[in-house]
Every structure is written in C-alpha cells, then in structure tokens.
N, C-alpha and C positions, 0 to 999 in steps of 0.2 A: 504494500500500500504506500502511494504515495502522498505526503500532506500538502499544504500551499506552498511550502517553503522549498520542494522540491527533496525531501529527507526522505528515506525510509525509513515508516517506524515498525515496520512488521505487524499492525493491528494491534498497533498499542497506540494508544490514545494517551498522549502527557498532558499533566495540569498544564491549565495554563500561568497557575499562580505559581508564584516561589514561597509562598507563606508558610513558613517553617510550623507555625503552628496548627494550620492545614492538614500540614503532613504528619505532625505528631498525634491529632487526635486521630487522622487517618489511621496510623499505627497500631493506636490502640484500639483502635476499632476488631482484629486480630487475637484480643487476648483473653477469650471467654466472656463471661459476664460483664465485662470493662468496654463492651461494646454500648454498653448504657451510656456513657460518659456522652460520648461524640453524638450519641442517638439523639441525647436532650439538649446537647449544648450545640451543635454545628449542622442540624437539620436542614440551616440552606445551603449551605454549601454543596454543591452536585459532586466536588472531587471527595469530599469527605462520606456523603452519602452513598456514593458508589461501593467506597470501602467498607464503610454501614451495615451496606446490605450483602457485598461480602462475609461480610464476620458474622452477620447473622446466620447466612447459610450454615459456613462452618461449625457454629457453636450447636444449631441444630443437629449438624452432624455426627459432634462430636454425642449428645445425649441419646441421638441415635445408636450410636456406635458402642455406649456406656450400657446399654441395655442389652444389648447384642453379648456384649464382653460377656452380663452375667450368664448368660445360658452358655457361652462357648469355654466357660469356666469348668463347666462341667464333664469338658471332652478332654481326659489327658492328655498332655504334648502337645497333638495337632491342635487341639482347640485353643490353647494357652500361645503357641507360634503361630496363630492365623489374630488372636485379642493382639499380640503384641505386633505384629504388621499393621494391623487397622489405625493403633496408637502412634505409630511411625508416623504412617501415611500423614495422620491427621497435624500431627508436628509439622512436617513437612512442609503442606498446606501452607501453615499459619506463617511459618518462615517466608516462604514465598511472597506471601501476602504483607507482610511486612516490610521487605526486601523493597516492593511494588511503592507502596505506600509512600516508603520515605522516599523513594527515584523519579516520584511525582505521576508512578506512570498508574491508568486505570484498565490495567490486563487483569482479565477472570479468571478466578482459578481454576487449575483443573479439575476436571470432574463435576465440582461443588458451583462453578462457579453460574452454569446457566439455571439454575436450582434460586440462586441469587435473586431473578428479576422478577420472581415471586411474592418478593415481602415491598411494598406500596410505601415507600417512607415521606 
C-alpha cells in the first residue's frame, strides 16, 4: 500500500499525532483490565480507540482462554502444553500490541485483531 507521501507502509496505518501521551494510554490499553484507563479517559481519540478496542479483544481472549485453561487442566501433559501455548500466544499478542502502540502505528493483531471491530466504542 501506498500512502500520499508516496511510502510504503504495508497496511499499516500510522498516527498521525506524535503525542507521547496518545501512545502511552494506547499502550496500556494492552494490559488487561488497565484497558479501563484509556476507555474512560481518551475515548476521542481514534489512535487510542483503535488500541481500545484492540485490548478489549484480547482481554476477552484472554478470559476466554482462562476458562478453556480450567478444563484443559485436567488432561495430563498434553493439556497443561496446549494451556501453556494459548498463554504464550496471548503474551505474545499483547507484546505486539504494545510494540504497535508506542511506533504510532494502528496494525491488528493477529488473529484477535478483526474480532476487534466488534466492540462500538
């Protein structure tokens, strides 16, 4: 893809602000329940909301994933190394997403991230 300026940004779409503080509630937007912060306090912001509704997926995810964990608890080895791949995964994710955050840029996560344009902020 190309933008006006004649760049490639590969389908990533960058803030257009540099406001550090943008990018930090963005951030935390990524880190479980701390997605409240940025929800109540930067709601107009479209670079922050993006991340928002990111992190909401993911936290979604993750209680998804926490539920799953209990029953796969109960399958020795294999089920205890498919809990603790899902828990990777979902690390992973939020790294990612954070990584995104602070570089201004607004790319979805994988997997989780068209899941995202679900929640109406």
């Amino acid at each position: 893809m190309v933008d006006e300026e004649g760049a490639k940004t590969g389908g990533v779409s960058q803030a257009s602000n540099d406001n550090g503080d943008g990018k930090g509630m963005a951030a935390i937007s990524y880190l479980g329940i701390l997605v409240l912060i940025p929800l109540l306090t930067k709601k107009d912001d479209p670079f922050v909301k993006f991340h928002v509704q990111q992190g909401l997926a993911l936290l979604v995810a993750g209680v998804i994933w926490g539920f799953a964990w209990i029953i796969l608890a109960f399958i020795p080895i294999l089920g205890w190394l498919i809990a603790m791949a899902g828990w990777v995964i979902l690390v992973v994710l939020m790294v990612m997403g954070i990584i995104n955050a602070v570089n201004g840029a607004e790319k979805p996560l994988p997997i989780l991230g068209g899941f995202a344009k679900a929640f109406k902020i």
